[in-house]
VOPAGU-2260 file (C-alpha; in pm, 1 decimal, decimal comma):
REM VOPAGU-2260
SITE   aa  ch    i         X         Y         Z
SITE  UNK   A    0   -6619,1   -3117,2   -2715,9
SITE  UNK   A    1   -6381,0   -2781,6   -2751,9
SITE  UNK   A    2   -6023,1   -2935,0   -2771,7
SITE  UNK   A    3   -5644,8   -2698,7   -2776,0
SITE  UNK   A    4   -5396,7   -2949,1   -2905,0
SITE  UNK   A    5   -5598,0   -3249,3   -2805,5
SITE  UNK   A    6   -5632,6   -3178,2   -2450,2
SITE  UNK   A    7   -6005,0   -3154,1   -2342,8
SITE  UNK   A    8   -6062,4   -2774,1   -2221,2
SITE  UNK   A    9   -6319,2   -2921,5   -1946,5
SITE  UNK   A   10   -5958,6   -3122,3   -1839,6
SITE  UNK   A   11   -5730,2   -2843,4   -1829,1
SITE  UNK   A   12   -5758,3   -2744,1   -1460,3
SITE  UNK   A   13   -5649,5   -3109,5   -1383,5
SITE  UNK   A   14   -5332,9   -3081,7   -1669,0
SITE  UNK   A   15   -5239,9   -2781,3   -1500,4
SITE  UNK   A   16   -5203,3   -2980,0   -1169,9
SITE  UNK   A   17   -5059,1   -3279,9   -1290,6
SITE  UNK   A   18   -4815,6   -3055,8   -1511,3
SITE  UNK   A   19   -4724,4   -2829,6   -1206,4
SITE  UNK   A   20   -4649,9   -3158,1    -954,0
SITE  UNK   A   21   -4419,8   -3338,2   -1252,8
SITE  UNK   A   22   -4192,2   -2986,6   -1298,8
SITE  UNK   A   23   -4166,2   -2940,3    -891,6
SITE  UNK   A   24   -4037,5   -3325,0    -929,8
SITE  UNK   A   25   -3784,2   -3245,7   -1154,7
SITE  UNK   A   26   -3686,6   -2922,2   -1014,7
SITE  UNK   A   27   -3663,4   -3111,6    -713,2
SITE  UNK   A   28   -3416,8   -3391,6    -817,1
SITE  UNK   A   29   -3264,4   -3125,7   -1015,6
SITE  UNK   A   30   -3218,9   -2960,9    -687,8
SITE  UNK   A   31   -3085,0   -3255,2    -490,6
SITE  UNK   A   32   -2876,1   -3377,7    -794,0
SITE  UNK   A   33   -2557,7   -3079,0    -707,2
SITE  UNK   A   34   -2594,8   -3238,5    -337,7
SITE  UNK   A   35   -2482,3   -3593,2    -440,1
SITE  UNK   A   36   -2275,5   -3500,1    -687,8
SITE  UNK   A   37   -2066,9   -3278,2    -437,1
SITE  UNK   A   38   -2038,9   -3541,5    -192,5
SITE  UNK   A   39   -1913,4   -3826,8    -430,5
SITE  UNK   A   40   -1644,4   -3581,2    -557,1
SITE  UNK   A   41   -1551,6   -3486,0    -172,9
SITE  UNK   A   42   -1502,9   -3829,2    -100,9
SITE  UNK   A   43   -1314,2   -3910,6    -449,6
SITE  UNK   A   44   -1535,4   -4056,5    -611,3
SITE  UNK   A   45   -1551,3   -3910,6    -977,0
SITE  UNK   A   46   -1664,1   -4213,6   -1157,2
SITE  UNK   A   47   -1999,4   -4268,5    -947,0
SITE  UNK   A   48   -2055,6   -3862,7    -970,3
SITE  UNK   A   49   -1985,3   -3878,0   -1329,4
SITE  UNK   A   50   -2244,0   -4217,5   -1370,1
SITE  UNK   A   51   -2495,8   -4014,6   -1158,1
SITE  UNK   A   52   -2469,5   -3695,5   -1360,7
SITE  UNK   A   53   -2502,3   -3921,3   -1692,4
SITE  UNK   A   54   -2811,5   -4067,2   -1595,5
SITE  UNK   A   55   -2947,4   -3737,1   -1547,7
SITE  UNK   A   56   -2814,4   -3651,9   -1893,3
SITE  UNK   A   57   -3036,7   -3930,2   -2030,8
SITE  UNK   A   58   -3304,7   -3832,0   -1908,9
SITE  UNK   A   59   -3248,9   -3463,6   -1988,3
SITE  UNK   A   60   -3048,9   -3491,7   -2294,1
SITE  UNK   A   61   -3057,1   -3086,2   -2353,4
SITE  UNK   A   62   -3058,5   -2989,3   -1976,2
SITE  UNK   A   63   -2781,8   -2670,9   -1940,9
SITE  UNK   A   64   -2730,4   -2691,3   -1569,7
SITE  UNK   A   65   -2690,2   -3125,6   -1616,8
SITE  UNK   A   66   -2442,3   -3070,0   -1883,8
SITE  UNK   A   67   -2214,3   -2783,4   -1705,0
SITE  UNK   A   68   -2223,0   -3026,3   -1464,5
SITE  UNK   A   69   -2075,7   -3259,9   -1658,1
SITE  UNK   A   70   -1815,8   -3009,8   -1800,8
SITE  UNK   A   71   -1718,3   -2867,8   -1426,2
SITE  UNK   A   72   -1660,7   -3247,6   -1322,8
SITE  UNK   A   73   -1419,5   -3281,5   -1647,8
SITE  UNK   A   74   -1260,5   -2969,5   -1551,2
SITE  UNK   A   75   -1188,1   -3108,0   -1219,1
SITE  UNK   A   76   -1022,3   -3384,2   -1380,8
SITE  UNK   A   77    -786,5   -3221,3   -1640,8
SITE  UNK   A   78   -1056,4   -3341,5   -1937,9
SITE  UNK   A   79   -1022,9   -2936,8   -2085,8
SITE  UNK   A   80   -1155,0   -3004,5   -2441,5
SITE  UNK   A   81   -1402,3   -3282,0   -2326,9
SITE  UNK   A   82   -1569,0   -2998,5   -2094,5
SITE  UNK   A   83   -1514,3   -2744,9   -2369,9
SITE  UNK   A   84   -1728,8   -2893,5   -2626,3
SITE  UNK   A   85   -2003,3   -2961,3   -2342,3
SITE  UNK   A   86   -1967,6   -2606,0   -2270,1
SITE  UNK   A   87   -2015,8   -2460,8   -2620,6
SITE  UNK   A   88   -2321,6   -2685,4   -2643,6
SITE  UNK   A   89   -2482,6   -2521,0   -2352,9
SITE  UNK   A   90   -2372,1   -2170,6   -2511,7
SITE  UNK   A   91   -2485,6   -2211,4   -2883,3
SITE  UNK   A   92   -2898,6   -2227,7   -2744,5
SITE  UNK   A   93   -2799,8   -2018,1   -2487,3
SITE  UNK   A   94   -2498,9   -1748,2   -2559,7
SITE  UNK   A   95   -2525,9   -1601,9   -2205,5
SITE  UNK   A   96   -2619,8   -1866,6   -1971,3
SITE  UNK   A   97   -2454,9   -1758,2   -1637,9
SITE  UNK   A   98   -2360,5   -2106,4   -1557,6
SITE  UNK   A   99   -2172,5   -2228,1   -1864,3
SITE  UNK   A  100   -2001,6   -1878,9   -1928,8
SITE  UNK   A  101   -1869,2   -1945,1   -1545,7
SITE  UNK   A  102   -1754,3   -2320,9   -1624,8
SITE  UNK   A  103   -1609,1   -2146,5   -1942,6
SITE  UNK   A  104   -1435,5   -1842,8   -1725,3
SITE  UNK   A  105   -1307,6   -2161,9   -1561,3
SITE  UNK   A  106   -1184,6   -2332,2   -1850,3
SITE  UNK   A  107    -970,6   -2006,7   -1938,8
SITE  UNK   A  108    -817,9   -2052,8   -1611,5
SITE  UNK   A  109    -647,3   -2394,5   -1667,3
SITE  UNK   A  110    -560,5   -2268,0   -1976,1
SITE  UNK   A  111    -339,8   -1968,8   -1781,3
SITE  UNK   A  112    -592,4   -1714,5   -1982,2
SITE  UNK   A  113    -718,7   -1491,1   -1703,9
SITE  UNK   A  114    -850,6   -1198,5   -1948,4
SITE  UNK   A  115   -1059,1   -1395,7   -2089,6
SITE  UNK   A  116   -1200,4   -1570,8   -1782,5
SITE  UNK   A  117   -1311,1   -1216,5   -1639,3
SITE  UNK   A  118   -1466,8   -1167,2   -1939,7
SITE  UNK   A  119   -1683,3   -1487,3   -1884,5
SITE  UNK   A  120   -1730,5   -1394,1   -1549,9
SITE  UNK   A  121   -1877,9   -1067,6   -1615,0
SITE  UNK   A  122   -2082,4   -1163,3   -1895,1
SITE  UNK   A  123   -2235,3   -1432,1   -1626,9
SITE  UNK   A  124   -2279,9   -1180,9   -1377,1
SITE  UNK   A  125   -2449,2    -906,1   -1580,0
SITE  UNK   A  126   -2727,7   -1231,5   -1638,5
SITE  UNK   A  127   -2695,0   -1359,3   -1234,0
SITE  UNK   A  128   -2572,2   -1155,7    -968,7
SITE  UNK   A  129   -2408,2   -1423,9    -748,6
SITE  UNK   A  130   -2112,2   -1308,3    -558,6
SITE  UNK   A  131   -1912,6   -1643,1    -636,3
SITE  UNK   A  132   -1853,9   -1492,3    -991,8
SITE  UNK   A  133   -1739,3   -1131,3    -826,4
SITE  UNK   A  134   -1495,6   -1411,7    -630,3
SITE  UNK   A  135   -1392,9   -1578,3    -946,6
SITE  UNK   A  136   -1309,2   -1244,5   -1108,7
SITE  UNK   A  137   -1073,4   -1114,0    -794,0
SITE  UNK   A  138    -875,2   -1448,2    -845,4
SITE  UNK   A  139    -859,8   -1395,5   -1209,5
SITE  UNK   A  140    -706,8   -1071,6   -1132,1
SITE  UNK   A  141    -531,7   -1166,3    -876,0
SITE  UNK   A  142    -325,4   -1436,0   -1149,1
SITE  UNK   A  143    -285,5   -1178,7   -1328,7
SITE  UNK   A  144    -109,2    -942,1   -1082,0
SITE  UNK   A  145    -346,4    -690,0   -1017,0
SITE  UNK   A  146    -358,2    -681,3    -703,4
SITE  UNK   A  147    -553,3    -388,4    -699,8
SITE  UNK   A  148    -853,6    -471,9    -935,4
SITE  UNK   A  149    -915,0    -797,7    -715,8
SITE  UNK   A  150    -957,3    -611,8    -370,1
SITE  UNK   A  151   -1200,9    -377,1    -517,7
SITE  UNK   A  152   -1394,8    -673,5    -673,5
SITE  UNK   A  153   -1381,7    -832,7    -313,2
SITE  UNK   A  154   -1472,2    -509,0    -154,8
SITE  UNK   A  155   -1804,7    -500,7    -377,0
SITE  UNK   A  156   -1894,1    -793,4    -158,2
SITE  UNK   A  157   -1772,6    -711,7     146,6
SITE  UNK   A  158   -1911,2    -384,8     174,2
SITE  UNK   A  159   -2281,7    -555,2     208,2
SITE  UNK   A  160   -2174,6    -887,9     358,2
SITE  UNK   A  161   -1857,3    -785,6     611,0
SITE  UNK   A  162   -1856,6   -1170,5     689,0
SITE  UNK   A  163   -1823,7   -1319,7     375,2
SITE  UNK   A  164   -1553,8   -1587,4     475,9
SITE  UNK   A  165   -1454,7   -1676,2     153,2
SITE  UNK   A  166   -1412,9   -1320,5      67,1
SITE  UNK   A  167   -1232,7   -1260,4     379,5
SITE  UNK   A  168    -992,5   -1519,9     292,2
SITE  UNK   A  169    -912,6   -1418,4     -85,6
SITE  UNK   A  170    -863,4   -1088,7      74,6
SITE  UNK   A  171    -582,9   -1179,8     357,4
SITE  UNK   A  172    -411,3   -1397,7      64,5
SITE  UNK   A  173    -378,0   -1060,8    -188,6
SITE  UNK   A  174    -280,3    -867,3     100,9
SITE  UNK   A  175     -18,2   -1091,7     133,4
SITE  UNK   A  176     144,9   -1099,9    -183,0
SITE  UNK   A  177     131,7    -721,0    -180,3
SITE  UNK   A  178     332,4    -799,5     154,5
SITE  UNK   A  179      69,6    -621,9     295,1
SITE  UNK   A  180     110,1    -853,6     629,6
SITE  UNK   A  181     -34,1    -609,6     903,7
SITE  UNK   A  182    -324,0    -585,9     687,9
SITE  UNK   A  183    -312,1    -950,1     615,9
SITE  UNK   A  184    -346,0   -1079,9     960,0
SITE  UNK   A  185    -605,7    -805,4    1077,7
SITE  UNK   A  186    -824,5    -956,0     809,7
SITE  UNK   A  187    -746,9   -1333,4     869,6
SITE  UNK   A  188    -843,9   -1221,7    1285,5
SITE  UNK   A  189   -1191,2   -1137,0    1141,1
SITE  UNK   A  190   -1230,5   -1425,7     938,8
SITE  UNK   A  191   -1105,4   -1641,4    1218,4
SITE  UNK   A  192   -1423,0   -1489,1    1476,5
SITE  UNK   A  193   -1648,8   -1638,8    1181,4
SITE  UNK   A  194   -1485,2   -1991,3    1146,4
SITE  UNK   A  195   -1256,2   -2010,5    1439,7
SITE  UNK   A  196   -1163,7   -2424,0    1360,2
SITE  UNK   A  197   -1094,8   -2330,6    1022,8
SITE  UNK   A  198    -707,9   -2497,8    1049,4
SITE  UNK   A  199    -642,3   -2267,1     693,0
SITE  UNK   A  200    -684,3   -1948,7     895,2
SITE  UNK   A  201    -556,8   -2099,8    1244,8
SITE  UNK   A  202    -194,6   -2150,1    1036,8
SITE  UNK   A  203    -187,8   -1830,9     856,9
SITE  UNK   A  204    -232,6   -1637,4    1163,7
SITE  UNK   A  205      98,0   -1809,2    1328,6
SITE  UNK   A  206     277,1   -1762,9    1008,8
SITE  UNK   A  207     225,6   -1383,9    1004,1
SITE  UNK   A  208     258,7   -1392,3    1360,5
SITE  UNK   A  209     562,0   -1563,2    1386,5
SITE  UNK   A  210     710,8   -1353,0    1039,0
SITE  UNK   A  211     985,2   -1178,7    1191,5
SITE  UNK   A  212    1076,3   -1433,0    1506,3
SITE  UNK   A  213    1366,8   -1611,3    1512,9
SITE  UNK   A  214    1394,2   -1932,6    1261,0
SITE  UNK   A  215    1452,7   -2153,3    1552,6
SITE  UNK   A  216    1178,4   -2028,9    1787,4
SITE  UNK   A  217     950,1   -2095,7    1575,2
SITE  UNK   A  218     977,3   -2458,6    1471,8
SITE  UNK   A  219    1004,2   -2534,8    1868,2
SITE  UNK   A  220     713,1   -2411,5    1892,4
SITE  UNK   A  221     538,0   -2556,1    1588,0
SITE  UNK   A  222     656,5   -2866,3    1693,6
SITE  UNK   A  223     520,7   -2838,1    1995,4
SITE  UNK   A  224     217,9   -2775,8    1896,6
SITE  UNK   A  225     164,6   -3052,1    1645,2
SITE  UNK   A  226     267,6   -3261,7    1936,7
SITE  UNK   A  227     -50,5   -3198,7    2123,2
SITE  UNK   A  228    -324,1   -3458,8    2060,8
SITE  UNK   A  229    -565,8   -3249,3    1905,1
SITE  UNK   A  230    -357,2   -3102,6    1641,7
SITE  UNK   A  231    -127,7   -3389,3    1511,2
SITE  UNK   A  232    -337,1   -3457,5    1193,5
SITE  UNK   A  233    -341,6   -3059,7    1088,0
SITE  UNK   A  234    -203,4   -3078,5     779,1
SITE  UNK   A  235    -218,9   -2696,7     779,9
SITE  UNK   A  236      70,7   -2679,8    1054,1
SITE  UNK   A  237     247,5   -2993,4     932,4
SITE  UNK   A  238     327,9   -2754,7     590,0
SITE  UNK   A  239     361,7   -2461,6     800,4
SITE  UNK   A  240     621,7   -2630,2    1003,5
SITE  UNK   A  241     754,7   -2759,8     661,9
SITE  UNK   A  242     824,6   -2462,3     499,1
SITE  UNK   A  243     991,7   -2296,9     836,6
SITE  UNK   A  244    1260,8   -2606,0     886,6
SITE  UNK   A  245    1295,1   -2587,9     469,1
SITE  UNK   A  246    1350,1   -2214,5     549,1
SITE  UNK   A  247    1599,2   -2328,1     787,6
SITE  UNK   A  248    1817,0   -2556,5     573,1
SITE  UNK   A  249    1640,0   -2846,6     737,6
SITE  UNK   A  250    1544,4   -2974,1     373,7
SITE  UNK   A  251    1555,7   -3344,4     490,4
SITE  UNK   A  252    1320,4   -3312,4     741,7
SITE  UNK   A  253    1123,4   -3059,1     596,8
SITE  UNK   A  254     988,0   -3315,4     351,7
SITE  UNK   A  255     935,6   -3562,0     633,1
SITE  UNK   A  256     698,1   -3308,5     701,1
SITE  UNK   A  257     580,3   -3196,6     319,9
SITE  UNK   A  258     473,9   -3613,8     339,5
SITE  UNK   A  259     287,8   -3617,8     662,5
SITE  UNK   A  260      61,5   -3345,0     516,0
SITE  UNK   A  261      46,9   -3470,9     179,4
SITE  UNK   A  262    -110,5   -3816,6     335,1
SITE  UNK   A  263    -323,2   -3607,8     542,2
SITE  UNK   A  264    -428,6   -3413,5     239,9
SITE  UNK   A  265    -417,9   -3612,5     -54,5
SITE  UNK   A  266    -567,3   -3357,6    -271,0
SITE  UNK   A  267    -396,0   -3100,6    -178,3
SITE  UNK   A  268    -104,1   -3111,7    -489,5
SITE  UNK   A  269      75,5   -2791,8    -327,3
SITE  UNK   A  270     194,6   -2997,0     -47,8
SITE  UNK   A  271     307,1   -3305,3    -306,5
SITE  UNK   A  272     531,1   -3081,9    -502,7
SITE  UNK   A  273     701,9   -2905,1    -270,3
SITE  UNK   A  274     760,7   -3278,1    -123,3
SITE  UNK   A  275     918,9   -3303,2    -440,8
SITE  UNK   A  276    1101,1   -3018,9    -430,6
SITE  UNK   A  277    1308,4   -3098,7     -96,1
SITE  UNK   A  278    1378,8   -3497,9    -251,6
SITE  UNK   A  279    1520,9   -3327,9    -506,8
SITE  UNK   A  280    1755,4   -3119,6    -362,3
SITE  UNK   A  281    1837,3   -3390,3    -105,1
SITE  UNK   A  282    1914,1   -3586,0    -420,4
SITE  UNK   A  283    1672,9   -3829,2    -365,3
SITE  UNK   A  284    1567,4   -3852,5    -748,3
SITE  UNK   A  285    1331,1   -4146,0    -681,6
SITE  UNK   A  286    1101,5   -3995,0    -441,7
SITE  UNK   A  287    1131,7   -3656,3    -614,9
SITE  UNK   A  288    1009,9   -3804,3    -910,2
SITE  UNK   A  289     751,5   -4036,6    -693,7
SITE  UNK   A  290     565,5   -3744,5    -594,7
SITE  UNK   A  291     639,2   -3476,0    -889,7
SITE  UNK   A  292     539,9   -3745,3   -1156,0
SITE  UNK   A  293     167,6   -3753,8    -959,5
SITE  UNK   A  294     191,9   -3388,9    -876,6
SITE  UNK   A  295     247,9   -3308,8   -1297,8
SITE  UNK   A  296     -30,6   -3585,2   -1382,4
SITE  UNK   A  297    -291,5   -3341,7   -1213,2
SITE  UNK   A  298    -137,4   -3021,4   -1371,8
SITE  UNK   A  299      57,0   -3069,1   -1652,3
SITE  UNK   A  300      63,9   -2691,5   -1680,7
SITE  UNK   A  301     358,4   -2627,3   -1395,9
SITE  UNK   A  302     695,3   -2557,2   -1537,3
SITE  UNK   A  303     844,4   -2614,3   -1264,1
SITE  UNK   A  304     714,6   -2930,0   -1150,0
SITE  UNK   A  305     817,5   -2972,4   -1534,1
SITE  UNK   A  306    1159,1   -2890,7   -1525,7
SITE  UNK   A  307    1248,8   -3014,8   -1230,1
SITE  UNK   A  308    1142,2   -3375,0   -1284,1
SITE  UNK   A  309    1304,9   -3344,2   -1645,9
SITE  UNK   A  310    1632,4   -3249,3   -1392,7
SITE  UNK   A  311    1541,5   -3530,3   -1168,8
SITE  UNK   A  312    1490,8   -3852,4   -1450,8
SITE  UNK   A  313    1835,3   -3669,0   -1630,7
SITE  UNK   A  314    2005,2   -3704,7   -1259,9
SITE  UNK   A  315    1935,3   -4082,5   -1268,9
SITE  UNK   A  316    2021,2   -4133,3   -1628,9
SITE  UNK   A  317    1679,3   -4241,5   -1726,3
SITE  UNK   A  318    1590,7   -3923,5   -2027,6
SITE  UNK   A  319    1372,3   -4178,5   -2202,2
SITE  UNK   A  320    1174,4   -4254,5   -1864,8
SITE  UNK   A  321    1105,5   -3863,2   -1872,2
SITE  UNK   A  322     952,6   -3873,8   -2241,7
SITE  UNK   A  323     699,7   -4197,3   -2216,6
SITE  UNK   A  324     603,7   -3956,3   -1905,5
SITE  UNK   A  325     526,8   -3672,3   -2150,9
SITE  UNK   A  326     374,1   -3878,3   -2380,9
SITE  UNK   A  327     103,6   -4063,1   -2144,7
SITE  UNK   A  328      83,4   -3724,2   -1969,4
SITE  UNK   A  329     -66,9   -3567,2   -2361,3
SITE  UNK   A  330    -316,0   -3847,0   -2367,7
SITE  UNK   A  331    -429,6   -3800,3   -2065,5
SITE  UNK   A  332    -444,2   -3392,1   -2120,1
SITE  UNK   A  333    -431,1   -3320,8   -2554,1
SITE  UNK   A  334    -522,6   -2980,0   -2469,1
SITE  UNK   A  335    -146,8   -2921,5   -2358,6
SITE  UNK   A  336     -15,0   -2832,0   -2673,5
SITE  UNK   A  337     286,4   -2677,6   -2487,0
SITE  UNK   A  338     423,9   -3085,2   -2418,5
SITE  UNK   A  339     463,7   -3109,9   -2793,6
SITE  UNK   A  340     774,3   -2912,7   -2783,9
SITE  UNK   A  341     930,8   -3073,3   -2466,1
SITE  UNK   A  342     828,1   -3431,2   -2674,5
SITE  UNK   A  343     993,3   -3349,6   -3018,8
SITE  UNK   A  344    1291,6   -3180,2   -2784,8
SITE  UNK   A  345    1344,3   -3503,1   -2580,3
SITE  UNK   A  346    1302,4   -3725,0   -2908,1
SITE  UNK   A  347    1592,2   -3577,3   -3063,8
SITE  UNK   A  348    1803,0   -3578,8   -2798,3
SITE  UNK   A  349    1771,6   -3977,0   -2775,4
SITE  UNK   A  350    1833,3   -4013,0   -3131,1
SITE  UNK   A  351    2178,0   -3814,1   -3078,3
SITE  UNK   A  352    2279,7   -4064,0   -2802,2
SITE  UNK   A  353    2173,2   -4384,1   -2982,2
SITE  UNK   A  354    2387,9   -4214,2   -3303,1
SITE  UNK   A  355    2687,7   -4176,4   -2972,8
SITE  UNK   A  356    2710,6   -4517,0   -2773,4
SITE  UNK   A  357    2964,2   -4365,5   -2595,6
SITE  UNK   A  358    2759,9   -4103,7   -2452,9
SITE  UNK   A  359    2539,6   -4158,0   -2110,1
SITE  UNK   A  360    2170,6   -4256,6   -2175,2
């Protein structure tokens, strides 16, 4: 009997079924695989996402979208050259596959190279047309300063879908730093008919509001407002309320609130530092470094956060605390080559005072 590659030709109209229901399996658990993944990492729960995505891996040892999956989920958690090399795996069989040159875009991002993100992002989008990456571009812009060149990538968007929320949002925040804040708030009062619980947009809009009221006036009413029932665990206006008493020399109690948001959004590392930022000019070294230490864990990319907890550990006589800090901090993150001078720095400086008894440790 007439055989192709040892398949029986009278056979072949029952291969083709059998074949067609096994790849609509796997597409299908392909499909479902982003779903679970998302909500382990929503909930925290990196290890299980990474186990599931592994698994996957396993099976589909080659599988592009299963191994920028991977990569992203590294990303996520500071593992740069661990999701680089996953990454250039994807690229060598595939040099423009939209999803890895994204991841990569993303990559260049944590590593405070914006040009060269865009570049990733366009490349992607000349292969897929998905808005995200016109998104991902207006940030990169946008960390670059031009302020300008992001809108119009926005405005590509925009211009077809007027309700693009996340659009709408990256477009009140550039208005913003162009201190653009009538055009700021007109947009955020569109995005807010779209998502009106959105508590992101619901504290924006006071803040722009509320811009050129008296200092005093507004914390009342803040405060007021966080008193009602249904808005005490908005950790929105608990930062908003924050930065308007820090505003107000109320640095004390403006990390009272910093915390209250920080516990109400763990992940959120913006609220953490500036937490950190108040204890330390309160002179409250402990907490400052409590919460900078985590804060500069996540991102060991700040300067600031860098600095100022180098300040902080020097303020409670404790330099050498500062540089096992640094150290476990480059194991964690060996793409930071930038620690390496801080380290030898710091290193030197302790062999001076052990060479000086009589200077303070």
């Amino acid at each position: 009997m007439e055989q192709w590659d040892g398949i029986h030709l009278h056979n072949w109209p029952n291969f083709i079924k059998i074949f067609s229901f096994l790849f609509e399996r796997v597409i299908m658990d392909w499909e479902k695989l982003p779903d679970r993944i998302r909500i382990l990492k929503e909930r925290g729960r990196d290890s299980e996402a990474e186990e599931e995505i592994r698994k996957e891996l396993q099976k589909n040892p080659e599988h592009p979208l299963i191994k920028t999956s991977l990569a992203l989920l590294y990303l996520r958690q500071g593992r740069l050259i661990e999701a680089r090399i996953l990454i250039e795996e994807v690229l060598s069989r595939d040099p423009q596959h939209p999803e890895a040159l994204s991841a990569l875009g993303d990559i260049f991002i944590k590593q405070h190279s914006p040009e060269k993100a865009i570049d990733c992002y366009r490349q992607a989008f000349s292969r897929n047309r998905k808005p995200y990456l016109l998104l991902k571009t207006a940030r990169a812009f946008k960390e670059m300063g031009l302020f300008d060149e992001a809108l119009q990538e926005l405005e590509k968007v925009l211009v077809v879908k007027p309700k693009g929320l996340s659009f709408l949002k990256e477009k009140a925040f550039i208005l913003n730093r162009m201190k653009k804040f009538d055009q700021a708030l007109e947009t955020l009062e569109r995005a807010k008919e779209i998502s009106p619980d959105d508590a992101f947009i619901q504290k924006e809009i006071l803040r722009l509001r509320s811009r050129k009221r008296p200092e005093t006036q507004v914390i009342k009413e803040l405060q007021a407002v966080i008193g009602m029932e249904s808005k005490k665990e908005d950790a929105q206006l608990h930062g908003l309320l924050a930065q308007r008493l820090k505003g107000a020399g109320l640095v004390k109690e403006a990390a009272a609130e910093y915390r209250k948001a920080s516990n109400l959004e763990p992940d959120n590392a913006y609220f953490l530092k500036q937490q950190g930022f108040c204890c330390y000019r309160e002179k409250d070294y402990d907490q400052a470094i409590r919460c900078l230490k985590e804060a500069f864990r996540r991102d060991p990319s700040d300067y600031v956060v860098r600095k100022t907890l180098e300040k902080s550990y020097e303020a409670r006589g404790d330099i050498g605390g500062f540089l096992i800090l640094l150290e476990e901090t480059l194991l964690q993150h060996p793409d930071q080559k930038s620690l390496l001078g801080t380290i030898r720095k710091i290193r030197t400086r302790l062999e001076r005072l052990s060479q000086s008894p009589s200077l303070e440790r």
